[in-house]
LUMFI-203139 format. One line per 8 residues: their letters; for each residue x negated, y, z of N, C-alpha, C, CB. Coordinates in steps of 0.2 Angstrom, whole numbers, plus 2048, in hexadecimal, padded with zeros to 3 digits. Glycine has a CB too. Layout:
REM LUMFI-203139
A	X Y Z X Y Z X Y Z X Y Z | ... .
REM end
This chain:
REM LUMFI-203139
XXXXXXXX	611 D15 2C6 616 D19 2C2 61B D1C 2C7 61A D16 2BC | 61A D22 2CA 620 D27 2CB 627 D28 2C9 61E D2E 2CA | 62C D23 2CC 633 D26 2C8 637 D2C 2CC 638 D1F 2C8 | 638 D31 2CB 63D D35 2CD 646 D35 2CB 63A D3A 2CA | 649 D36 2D1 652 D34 2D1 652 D3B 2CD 658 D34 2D9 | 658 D3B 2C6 65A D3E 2C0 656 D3D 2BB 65A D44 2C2 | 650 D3A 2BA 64C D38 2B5 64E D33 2B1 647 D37 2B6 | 64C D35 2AB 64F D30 2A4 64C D2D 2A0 652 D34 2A1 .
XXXXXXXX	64D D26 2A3 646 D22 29F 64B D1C 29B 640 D1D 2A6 | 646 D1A 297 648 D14 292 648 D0C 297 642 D12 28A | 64D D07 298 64C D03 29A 651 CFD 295 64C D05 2A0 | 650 CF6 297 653 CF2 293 657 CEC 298 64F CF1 28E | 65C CEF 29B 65F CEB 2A3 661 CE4 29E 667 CF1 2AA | 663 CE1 2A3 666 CD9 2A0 66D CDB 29D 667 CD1 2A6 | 66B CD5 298 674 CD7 292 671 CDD 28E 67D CDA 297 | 66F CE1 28D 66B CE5 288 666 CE1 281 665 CEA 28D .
XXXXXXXX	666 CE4 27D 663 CE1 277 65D CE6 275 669 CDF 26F | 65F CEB 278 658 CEF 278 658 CF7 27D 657 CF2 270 | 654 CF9 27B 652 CFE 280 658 D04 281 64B D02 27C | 65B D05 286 65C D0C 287 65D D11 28C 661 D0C 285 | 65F D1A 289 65D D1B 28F 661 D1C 295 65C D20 28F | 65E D1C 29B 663 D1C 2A1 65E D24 2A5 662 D13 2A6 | 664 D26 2A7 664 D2B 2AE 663 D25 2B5 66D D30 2AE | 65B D29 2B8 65A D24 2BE 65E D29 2C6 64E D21 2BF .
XXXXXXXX	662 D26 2C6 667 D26 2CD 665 D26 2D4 66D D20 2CC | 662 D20 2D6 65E D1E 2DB 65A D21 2E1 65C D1C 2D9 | 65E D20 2E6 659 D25 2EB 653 D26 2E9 657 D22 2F0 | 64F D2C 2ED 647 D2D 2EB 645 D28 2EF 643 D35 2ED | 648 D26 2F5 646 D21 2FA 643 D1A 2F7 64C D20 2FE | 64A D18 2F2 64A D13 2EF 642 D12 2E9 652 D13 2ED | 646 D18 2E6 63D D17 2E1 639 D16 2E4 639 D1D 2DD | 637 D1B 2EB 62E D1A 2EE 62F D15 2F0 62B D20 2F3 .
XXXXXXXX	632 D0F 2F2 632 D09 2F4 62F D04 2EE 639 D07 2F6 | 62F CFC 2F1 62C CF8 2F0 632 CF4 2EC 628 CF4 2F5 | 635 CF8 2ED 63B CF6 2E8 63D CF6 2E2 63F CF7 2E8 | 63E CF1 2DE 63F CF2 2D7 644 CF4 2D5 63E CED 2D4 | 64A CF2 2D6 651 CF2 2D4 653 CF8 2D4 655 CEF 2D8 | 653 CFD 2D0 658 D02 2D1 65E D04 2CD 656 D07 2D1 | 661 D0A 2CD 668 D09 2CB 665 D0E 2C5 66F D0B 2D1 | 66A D0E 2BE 66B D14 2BB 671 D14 2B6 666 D14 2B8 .
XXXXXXXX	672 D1B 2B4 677 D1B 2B1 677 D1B 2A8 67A D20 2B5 | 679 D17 2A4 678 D17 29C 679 D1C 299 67B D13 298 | 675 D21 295 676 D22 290 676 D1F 287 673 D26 291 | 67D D24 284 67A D23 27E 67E D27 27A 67B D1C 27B | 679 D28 273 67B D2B 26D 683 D2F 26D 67A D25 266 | 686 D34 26D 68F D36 26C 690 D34 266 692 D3E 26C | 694 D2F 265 696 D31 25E 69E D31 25E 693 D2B 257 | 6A0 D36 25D 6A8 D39 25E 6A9 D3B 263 6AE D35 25D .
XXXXXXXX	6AD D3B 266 6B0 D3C 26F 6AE D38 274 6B8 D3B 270 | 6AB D3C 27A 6AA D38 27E 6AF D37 281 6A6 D39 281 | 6AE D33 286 6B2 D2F 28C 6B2 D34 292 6AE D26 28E | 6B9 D33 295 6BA D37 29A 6B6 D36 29F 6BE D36 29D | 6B4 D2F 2A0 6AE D2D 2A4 6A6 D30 2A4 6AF D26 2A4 | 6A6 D35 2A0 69E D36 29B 69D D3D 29E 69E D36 290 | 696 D3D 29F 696 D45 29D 692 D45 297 694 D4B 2A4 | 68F D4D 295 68D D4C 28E 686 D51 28F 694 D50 287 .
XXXXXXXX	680 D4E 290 67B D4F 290 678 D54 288 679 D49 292 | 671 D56 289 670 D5B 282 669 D5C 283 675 D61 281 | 667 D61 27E 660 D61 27F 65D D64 284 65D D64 27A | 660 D67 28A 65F D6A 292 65D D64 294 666 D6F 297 | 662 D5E 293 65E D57 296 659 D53 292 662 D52 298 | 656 D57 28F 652 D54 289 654 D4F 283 64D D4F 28C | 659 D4E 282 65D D4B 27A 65F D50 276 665 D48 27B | 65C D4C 270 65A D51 26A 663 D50 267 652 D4E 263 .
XXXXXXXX	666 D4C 26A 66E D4D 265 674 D4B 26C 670 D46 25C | 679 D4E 269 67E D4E 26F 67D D48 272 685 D4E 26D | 67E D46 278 67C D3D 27C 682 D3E 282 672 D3A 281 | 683 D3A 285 688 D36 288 686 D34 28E 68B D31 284 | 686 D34 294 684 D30 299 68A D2E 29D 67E D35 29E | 68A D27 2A0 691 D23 29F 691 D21 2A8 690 D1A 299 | 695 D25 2AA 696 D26 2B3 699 D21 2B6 69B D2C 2B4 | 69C D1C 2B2 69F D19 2B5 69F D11 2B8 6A4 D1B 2B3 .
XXXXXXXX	698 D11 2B4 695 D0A 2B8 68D D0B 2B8 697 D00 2B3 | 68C D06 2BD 683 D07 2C0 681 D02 2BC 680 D06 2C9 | 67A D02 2BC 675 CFD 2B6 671 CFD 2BB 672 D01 2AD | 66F CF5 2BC 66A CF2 2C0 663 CF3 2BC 66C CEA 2C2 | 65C CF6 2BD 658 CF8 2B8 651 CF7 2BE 65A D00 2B5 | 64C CF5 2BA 647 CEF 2BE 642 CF5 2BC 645 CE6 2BA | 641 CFA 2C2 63C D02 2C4 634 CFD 2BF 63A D05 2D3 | 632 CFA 2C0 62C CF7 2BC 62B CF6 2B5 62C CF3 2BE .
XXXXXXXX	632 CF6 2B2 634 CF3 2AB 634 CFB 2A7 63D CEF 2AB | 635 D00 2AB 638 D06 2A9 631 D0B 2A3 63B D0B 2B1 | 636 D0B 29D 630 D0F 299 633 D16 297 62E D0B 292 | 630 D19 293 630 D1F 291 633 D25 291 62F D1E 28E | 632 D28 298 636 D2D 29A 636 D33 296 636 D2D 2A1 | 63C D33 296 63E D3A 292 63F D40 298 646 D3A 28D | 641 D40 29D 63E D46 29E 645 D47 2A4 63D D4D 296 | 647 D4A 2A7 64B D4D 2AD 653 D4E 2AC 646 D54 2B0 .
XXXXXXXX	658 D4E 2B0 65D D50 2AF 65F D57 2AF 661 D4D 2B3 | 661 D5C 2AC 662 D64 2AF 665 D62 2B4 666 D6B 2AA | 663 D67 2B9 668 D6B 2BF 66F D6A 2BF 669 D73 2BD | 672 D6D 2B8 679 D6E 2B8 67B D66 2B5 67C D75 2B4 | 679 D61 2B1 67C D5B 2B1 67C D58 2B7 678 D58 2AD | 677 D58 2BA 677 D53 2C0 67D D53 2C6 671 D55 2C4 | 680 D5B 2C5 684 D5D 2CA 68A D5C 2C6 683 D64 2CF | 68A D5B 2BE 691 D56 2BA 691 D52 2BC 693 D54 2B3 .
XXXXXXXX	68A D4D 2BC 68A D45 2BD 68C D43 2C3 683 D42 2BD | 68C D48 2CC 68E D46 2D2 694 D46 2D1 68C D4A 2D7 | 698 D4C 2CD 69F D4C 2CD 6A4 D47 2CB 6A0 D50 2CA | 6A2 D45 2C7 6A2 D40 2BF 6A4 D3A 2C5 697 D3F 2B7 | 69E D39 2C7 69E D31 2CB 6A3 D2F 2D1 695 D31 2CF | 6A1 D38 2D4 6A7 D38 2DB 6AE D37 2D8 6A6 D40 2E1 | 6B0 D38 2D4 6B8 D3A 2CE 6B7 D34 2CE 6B8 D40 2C5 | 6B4 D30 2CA 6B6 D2A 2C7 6B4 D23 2CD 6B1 D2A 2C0 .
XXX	6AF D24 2D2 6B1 D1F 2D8 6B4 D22 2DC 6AC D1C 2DB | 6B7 D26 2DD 6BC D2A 2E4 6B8 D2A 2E9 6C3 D27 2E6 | 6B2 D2B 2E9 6AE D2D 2F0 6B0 D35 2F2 6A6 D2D 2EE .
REM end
């Protein structure tokens, strides 16, 4: 399986009770490696106001209702475990998500 950095698959990292989605972050380096471990960032469902720390994904990123992708911590996610990808980050999210991240870890 081919994982691609900005793609958005279902996974269910430890401390989860079930499936959800994540934006995969991870070098391309890292994916084409024998490596399992990569990083991602959580999505979920809006319901009311997001969090400063969010940006707000939509159907350009393939969510059929407003979603939330949560900038401000990484999710350890096992590249082998990873199921059903919904489909690629747009353009212009990805360059909120760089912002979003550098803002909130002060890189």
């Amino acid at each position: 399986m081919k994982t691609r950095q900005w793609e958005i698959w279902k996974a269910t990292p430890a401390g989860f009770s079930k499936a959800h989605w994540f934006i995969i972050i991870s070098s391309q380096e890292r994916l084409d490696s024998n490596r399992v471990a990569i990083n991602g960032l959580a999505c979920y469902s809006l319901r009311g106001r997001k969090e400063e720390t969010d940006v707000l994904l939509n159907s350009a990123d393939g969510f059929e209702s407003p979603t939330a992708c949560q900038c401000d911590l990484l999710f350890l996610l096992d590249k082998n475990r990873l199921q059903s990808p919904l489909g690629i980050v747009s353009w212009e999210r990805q360059q909120q998500i760089k912002s979003k991240i550098k803002e909130i870890f002060r890189l």
